[in-house]
ZAMI-868368 format. One line per field, with one value per residue (C-alpha): x, y, z. Coordinates in Angstrom, 3 decimals. Layout:
X X, ... $
Y Y, ... $
Z Z, ... $
end
This chain:
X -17.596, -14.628, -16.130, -17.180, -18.828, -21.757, -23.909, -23.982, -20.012, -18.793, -15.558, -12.732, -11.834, -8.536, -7.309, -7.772, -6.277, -3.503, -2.826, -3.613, -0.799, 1.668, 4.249, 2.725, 4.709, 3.903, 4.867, 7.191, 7.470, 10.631, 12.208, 11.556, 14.648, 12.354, 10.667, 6.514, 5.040, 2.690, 5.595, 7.734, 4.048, 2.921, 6.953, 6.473, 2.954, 4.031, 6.990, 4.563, 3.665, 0.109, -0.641, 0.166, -0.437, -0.808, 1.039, 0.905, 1.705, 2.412, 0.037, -3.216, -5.921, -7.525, -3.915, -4.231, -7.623, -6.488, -3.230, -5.529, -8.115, -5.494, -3.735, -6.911, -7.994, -4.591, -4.459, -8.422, -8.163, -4.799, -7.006, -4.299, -5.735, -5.030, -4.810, -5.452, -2.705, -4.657, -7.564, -10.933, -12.329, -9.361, -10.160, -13.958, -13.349, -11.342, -12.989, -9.846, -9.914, -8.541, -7.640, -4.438, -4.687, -1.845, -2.391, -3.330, -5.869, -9.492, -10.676, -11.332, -14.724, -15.782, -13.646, -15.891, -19.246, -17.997, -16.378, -18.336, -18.048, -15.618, -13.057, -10.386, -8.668, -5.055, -3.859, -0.042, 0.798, 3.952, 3.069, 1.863, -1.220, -1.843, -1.583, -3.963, -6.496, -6.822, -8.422, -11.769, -11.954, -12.730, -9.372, -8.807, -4.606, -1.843, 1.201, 4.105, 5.835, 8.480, 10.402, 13.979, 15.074, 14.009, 14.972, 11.804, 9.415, 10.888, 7.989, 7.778, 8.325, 11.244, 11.801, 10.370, 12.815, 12.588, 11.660, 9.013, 7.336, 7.761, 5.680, 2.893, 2.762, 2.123, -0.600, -2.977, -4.345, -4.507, -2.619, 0.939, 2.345, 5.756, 7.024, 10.295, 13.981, 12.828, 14.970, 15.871, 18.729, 16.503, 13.221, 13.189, 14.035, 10.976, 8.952, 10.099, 9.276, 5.977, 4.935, 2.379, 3.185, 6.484, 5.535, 8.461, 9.319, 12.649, 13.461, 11.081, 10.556, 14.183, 15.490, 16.787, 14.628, 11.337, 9.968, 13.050, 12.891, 9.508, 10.585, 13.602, 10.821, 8.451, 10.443, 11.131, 7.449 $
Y -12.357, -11.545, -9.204, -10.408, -7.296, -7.300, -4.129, -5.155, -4.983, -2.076, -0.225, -1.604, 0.411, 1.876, -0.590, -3.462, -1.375, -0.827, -4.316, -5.090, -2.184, -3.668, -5.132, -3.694, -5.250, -2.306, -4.236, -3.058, -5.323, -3.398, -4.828, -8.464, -9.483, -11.218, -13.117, -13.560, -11.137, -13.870, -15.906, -13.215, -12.237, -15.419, -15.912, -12.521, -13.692, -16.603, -14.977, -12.375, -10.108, -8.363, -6.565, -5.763, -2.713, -3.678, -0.992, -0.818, 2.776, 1.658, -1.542, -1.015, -1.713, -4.606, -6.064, -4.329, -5.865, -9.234, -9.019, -7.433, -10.523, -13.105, -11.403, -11.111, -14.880, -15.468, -13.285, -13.495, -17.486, -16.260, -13.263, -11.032, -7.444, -5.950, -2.613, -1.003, 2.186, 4.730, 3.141, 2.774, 1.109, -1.404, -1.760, -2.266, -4.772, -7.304, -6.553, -5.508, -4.829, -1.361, 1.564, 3.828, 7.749, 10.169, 13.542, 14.470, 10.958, 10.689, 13.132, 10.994, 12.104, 11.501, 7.551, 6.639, 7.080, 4.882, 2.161, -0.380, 1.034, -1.949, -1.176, 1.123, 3.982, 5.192, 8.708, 9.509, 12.814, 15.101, 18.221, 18.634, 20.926, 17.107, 15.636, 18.380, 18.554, 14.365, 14.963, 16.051, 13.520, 9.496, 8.017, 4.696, 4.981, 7.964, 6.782, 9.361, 9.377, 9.421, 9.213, 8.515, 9.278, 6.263, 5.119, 3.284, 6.487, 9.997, 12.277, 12.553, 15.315, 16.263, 12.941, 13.794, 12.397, 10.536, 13.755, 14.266, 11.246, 12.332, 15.232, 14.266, 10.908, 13.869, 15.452, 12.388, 9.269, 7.655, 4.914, 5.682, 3.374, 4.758, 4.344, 5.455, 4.281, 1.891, -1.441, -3.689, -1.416, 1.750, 0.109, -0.067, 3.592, 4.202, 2.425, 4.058, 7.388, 6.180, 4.344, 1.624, -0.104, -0.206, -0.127, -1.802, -1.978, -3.234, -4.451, -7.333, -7.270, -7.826, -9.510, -13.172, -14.702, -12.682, -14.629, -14.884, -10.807, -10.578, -12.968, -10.320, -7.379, -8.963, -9.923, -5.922, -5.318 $
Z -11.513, -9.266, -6.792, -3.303, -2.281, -0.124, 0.550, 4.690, 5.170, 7.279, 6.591, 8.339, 12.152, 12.090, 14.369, 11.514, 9.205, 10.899, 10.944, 7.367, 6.228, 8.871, 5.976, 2.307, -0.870, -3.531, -6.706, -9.328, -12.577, -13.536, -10.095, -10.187, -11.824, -14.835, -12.594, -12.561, -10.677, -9.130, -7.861, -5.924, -4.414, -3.626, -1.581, -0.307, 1.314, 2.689, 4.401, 6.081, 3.909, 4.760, 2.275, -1.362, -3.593, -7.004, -9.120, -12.603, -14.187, -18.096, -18.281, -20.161, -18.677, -20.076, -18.934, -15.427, -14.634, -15.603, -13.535, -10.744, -10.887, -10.861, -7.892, -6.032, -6.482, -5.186, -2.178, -1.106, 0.197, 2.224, 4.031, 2.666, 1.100, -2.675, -2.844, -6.353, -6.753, -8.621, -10.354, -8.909, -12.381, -11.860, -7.781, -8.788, -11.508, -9.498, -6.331, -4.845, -0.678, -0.492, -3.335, -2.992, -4.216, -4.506, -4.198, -8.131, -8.154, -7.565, -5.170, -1.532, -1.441, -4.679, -4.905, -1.100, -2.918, -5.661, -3.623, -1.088, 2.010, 3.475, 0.590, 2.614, 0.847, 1.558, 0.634, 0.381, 1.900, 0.776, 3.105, 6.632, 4.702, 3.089, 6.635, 8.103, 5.091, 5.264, 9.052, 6.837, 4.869, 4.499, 4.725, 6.443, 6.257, 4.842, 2.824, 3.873, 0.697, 0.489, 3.823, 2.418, -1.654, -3.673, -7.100, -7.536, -8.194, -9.954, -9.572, -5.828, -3.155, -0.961, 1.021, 4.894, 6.758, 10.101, 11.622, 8.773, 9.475, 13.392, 12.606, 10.793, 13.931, 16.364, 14.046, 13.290, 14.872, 11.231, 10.583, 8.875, 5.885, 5.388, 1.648, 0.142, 0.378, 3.179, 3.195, 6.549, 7.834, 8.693, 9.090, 12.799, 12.760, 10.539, 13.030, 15.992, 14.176, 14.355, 10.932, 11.930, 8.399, 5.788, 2.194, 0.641, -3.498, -4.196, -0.959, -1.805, -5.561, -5.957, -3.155, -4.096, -1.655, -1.038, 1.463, 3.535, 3.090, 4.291, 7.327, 8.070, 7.947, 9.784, 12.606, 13.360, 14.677 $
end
């Protein structure tokens, strides 16, 4: 059995959370060049990566859960959270540290009373209505998605801009993971528009070197 779950573990305070989204690898398979997934993680990781959102849109799911597992043994000795995009079955099987919804997923409400309460969910957000109808509900971070246009993902809203990602800062004390077209040439602007975290795709799955990558990223905060 994979899970580490205990029934006395609190939810993580937004505070940790912010600090566990700081620099979030959201894996792509289709980006890693035909490397293994594991490897470019594992570099990733090691040059400061904090997180990493396990993505897997086409894999079944006997092959998600297994790819899930081996990625949480991996990560769970470096103190380094997965995050299961989408799939509380997945999250639950693996014993994954945080779950990811989009707006069309799992209701919040309804994914909390299934998860252990120190799992911590993130919602992306498209709208300010999003932004404002997140304040009601049990949330731990919002993924602004996305903030620039971004090959990696065709099905997603107008991008929100630096001065999107401005606005929804001055409407929530949440903790912002910005996602979308971010690479190391406007991530400091991203940050300055108030994203506590950078959810990066290509910028790590493909780079030749991901943990010099993550070095380069990690040095902006």
């Amino acid at each position: 059995m994979h899970s580490a779950f205990s029934s006395d573990v609190a939810r993580p305070d937004r505070a940790a959370v912010a600090d566990l989204v700081r620099l979030y690898l959201v894996t792509d398979q289709q980006a890693l060049r035909g490397r293994n997934l594991t490897d470019v993680v594992m570099a990733a990781v090691q040059g400061g990566a904090t997180c990493v959102q396990l993505r897997e849109k086409t894999s079944n799911t006997r092959d998600f859960v297994a790819l899930a597992c081996a990625l949480n043994d991996l990560l769970t000795p470096l103190g380094v959270p997965l995050v299961i995009n989408d799939r509380i079955d997945v999250a639950l099987a693996c014993g994954a540290q945080g779950v990811h919804l989009g707006q069309s997923d799992m209701p919040v409400g309804l994914a909390r009373q299934l998860l252990p309460a120190q799992v911590f969910i993130g919602l992306s957000v498209e709208t300010l209505d999003d932004v404002h109808r997140a304040a009601s509900l049990p949330v731990d971070y919002l993924g602004v998605s996305p903030v620039f246009p971004t090959p990696t993902k065709s099905d997603t809203a107008p991008p929100w801009g630096l001065a999107g990602l401005s606005a929804v800062r001055a409407v929530t004390q949440l903790p912002l993971v910005a996602i979308g077209g971010i690479h190391l040439s406007n991530a400091a602007e991203v940050l300055a528009a108030g994203a506590n975290g950078l959810a990066v795709v290509s910028a790590l799955c493909s780079a030749d070197d991901p943990a010099a990558a993550a070095r380069a990223f990690r040095a902006l905060f």
